[in-house]
C-alpha positions in Angstrom: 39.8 26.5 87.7 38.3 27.0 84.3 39.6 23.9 82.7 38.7 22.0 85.8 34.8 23.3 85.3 35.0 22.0 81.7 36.5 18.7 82.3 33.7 18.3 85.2 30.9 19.0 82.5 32.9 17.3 79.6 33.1 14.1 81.7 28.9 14.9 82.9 27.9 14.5 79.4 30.2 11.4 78.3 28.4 9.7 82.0 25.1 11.0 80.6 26.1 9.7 77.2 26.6 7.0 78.6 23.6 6.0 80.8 21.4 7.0 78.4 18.6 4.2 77.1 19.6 2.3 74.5 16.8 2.1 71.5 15.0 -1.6 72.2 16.1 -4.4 69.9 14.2 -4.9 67.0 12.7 -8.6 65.9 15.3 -9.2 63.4 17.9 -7.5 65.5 17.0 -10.5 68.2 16.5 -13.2 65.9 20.0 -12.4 63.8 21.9 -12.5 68.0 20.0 -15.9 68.7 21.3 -17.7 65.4 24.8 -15.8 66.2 24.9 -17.6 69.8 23.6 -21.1 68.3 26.5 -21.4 65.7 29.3 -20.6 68.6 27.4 -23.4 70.8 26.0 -20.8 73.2 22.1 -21.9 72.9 20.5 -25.0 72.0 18.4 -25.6 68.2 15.4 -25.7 70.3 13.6 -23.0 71.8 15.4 -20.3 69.8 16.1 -21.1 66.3 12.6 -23.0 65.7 11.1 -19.6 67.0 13.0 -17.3 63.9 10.4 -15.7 61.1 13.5 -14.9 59.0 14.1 -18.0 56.1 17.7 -16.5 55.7 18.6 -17.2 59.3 17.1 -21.0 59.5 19.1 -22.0 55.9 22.1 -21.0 58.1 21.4 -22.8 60.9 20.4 -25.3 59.8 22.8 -25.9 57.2 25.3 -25.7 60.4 23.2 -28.3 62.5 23.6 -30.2 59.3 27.2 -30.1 58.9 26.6 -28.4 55.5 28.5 -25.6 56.9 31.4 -25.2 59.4 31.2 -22.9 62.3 33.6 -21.2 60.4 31.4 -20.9 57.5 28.1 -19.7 59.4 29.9 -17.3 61.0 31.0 -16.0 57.4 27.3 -16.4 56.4 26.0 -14.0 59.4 28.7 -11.2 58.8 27.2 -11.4 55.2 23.9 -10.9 56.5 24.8 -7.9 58.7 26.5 -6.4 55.9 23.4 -6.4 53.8 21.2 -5.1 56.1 24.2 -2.4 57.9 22.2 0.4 57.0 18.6 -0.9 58.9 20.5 -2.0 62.1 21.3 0.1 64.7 22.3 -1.8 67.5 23.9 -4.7 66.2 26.8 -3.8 63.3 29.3 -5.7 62.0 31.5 -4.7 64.3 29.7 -5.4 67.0 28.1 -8.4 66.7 30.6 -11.1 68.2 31.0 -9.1 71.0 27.5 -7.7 72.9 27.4 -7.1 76.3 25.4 -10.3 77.7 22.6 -7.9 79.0 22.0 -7.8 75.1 21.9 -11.0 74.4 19.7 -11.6 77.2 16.9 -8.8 75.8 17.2 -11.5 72.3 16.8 -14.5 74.0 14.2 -13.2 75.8 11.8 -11.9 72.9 13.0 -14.8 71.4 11.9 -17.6 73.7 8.3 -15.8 74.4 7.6 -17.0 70.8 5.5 -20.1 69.5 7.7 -22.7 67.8 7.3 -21.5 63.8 7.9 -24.4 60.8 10.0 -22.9 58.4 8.7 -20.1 56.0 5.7 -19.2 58.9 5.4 -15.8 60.0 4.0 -14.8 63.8 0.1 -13.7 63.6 -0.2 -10.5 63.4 -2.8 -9.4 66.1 -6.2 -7.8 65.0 -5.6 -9.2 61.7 -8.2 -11.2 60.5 -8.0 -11.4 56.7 -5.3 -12.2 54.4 -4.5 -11.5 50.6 -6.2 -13.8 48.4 -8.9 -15.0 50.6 -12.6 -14.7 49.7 -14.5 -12.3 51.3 -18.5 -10.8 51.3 -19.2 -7.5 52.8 -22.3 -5.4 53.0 -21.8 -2.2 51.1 -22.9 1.3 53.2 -22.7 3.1 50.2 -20.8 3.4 46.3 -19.6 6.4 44.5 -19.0 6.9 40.6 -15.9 7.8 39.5 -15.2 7.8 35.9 -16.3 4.7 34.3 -16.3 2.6 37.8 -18.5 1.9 40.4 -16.8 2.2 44.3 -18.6 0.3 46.3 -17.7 0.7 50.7 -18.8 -1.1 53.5 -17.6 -1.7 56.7 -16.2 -5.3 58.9 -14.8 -6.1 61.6 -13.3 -2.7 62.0 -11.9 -2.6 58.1 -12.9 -0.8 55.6 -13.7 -2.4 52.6 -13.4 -1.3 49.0 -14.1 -3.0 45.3 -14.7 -1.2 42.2 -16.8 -2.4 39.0 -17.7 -1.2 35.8 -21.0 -2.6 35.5 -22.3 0.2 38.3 -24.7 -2.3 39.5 -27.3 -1.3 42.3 -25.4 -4.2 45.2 -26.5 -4.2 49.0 -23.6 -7.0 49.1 -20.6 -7.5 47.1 -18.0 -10.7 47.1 -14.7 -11.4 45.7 -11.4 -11.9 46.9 -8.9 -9.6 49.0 -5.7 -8.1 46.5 -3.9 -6.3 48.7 -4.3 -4.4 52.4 -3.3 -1.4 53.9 -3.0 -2.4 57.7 -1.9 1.6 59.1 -5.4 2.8 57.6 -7.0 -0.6 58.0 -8.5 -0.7 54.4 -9.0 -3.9 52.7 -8.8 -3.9 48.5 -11.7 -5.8 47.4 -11.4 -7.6 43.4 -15.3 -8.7 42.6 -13.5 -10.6 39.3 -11.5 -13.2 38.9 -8.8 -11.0 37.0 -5.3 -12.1 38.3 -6.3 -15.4 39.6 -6.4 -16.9 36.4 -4.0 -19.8 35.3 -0.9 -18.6 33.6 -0.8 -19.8 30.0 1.2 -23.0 28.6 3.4 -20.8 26.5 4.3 -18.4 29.2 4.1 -21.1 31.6 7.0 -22.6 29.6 8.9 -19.6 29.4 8.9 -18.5 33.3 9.8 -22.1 34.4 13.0 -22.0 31.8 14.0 -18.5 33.2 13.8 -19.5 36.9 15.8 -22.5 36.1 18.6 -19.7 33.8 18.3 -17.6 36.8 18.9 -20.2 39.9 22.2 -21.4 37.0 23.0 -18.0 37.2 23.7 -18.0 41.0 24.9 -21.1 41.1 27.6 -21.3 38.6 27.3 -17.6 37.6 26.4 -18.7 33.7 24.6 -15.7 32.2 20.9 -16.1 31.2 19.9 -16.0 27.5 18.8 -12.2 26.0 15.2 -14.2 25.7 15.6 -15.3 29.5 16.5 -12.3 30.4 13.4 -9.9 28.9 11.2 -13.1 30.4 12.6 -12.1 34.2 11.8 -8.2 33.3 8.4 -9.0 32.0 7.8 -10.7 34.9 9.1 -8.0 37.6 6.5 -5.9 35.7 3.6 -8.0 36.1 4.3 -7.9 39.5 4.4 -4.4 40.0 1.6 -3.5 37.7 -0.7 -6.5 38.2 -2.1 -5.8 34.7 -2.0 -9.5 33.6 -5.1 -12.5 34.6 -2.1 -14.4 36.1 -0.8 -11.7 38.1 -1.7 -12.9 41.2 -1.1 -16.3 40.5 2.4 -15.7 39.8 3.0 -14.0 42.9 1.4 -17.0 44.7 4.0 -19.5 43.1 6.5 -16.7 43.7 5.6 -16.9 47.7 4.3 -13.5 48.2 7.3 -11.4 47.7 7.5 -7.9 49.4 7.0 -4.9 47.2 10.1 -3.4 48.2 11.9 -6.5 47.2 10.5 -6.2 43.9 11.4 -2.9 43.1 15.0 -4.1 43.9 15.0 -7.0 41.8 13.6 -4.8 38.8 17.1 -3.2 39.1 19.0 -6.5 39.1 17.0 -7.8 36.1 17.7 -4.8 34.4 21.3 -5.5 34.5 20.7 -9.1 34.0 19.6 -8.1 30.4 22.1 -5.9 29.1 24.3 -8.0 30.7 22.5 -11.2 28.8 23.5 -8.6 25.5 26.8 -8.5 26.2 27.5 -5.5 27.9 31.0 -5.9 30.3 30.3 -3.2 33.0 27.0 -4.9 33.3 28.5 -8.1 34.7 30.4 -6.4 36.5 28.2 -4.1 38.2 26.1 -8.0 38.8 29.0 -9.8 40.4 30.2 -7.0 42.8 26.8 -5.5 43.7 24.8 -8.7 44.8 24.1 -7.0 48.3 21.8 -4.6 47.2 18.8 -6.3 45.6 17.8 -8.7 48.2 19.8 -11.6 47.1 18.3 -14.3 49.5 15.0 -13.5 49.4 15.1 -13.6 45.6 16.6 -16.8 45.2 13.7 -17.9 47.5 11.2 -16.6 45.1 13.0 -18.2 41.8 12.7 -22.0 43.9 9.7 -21.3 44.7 8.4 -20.6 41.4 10.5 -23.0 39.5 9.3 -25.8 42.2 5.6 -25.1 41.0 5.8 -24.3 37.6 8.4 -27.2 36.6 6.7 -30.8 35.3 5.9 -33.1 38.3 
């Protein structure tokens, strides 16, 4: 009698297990299943894979629409992509993703379908978001307060906060610039009343960035290590992206397409290697070749076209 009470509650919790609701898919979670079913012929180009935000999903596609891959090789390319990202998905692994239920693939398609048609590189609008980095803004300012040697001045728009700083600590009812960065949870908007990182990059570093990209693109392609000179260009570089202490910084990250913070911090690591590796050190190639998952790969060999497409001559 005893073992038949547990096996009655052993089996309630597996059926409870069971019938409990699975966590919803996420965008990319939808978007990776769509571009699964288009390569095995399940859903049409249209209608799902124009609708995809994620650049890394449309090269595949596209290079299988193209016959640049097989349906071999996109296959290959998608189990890549899961393994990357195994660690942020949670319903779909790489065990599991040739063979979801078709209620799951029906909650994709869905999501999926509701979307506009994107050109490639757009992103959906985000709602209740009406400025974007880099554009030109005037506010009226409610108030300023000194701190140090600057000048805070706030004001309030269309529901944001606004924020610029200045050391001149001049008496402004209004102040105008241009928008450096956002935070979107606390709905603050970052305010730069000088033209301090939109300036042009010089010739000479110009020169220098356009070389690396081209070392660095060589790199993946044929796997041909960068010069030492190359290398310290790429790692100056990550820094003026995360410290935004240089007149070009912003421009730079406009060529560069706007990379994600967290993106950059990963690519500071790679770099890093990149130069000792550049100096000769063998466990730093190594560590390059057999690590590539884990700074972003895709998205940083976006960034280097991107910037070697704008800086080299015309």
């Amino acid at each position: 009698m005893k073992k038949s009470v547990f096996a009655i509650l052993e089996y309630m919790t597996l059926e409870r297990k069971c019938n409990m609701a699975k966590r919803p898919l996420t965008p990319r979670e939808s978007e990776l299943i769509a571009t699964a079913l288009f390569v095995v012929g399940t859903v049409p180009y249209n209608g799902h894979i124009d609708r995809l935000e994620s650049l890394t999903l449309r090269d595949v596609a596209d290079d299988y629409l193209s016959g640049k891959r097989s349906v071999a090789e996109a296959i290959d390319a998608l189990d890549q992509y899961i393994h990357v990202r195994r660690h942020r998905f949670k319903n779909v692994t790489p065990h599991n993703l040739w063979t979801l239920d078709d209620r799951t693939e029906q909650e994709a398609l869905r999501y999926i379908v509701r979307r506009p048609e994107l050109k490639k590189g757009q992103t959906l609008n985000k709602k209740n978001q009406p400025y974007q980095v880099g554009q030109d803004v005037e506010f009226k300012v409610d108030k300023h307060v000194d701190r140090g040697q600057f000048r805070i001045y706030i004001g309030k728009q269309n529901g944001f906060t606004f924020k610029a700083q200045s050391k001149e600590k001049d008496k402004l009812k209004a102040a105008s610039g241009w928008i450096t960065h956002m935070d979107l949870k606390d709905r603050l908007v970052f305010v730069n009343l000088t033209d301090f990182g939109r300036q042009p990059i010089d010739p000479e570093i110009k020169q220098a960035l356009e070389e690396m990209s081209a070392s660095l693109l060589g790199w993946f392609a044929t796997a041909t290590l960068p010069s030492e000179d190359e290398a310290k260009t790429a790692k100056q570089m990550i820094a003026t992206l995360q410290r935004r202490d240089q007149p070009y910084w912003f421009t730079l990250t406009s060529a560069m397409n706007h990379p994600k913070p967290e993106h950059v911090k990963r690519w500071g690591a790679f770099v890093n290697l990149l130069v000792k590796a550049s100096g000769g050190d063998a466990a730093a190639i190594e560590t390059l070749e057999t690590q590539e998952d884990k700074y972003f790969k895709d998205a940083f060999l976006r960034a280097m076209r991107a910037l070697h497409g704008e800086l080299a001559p015309k």
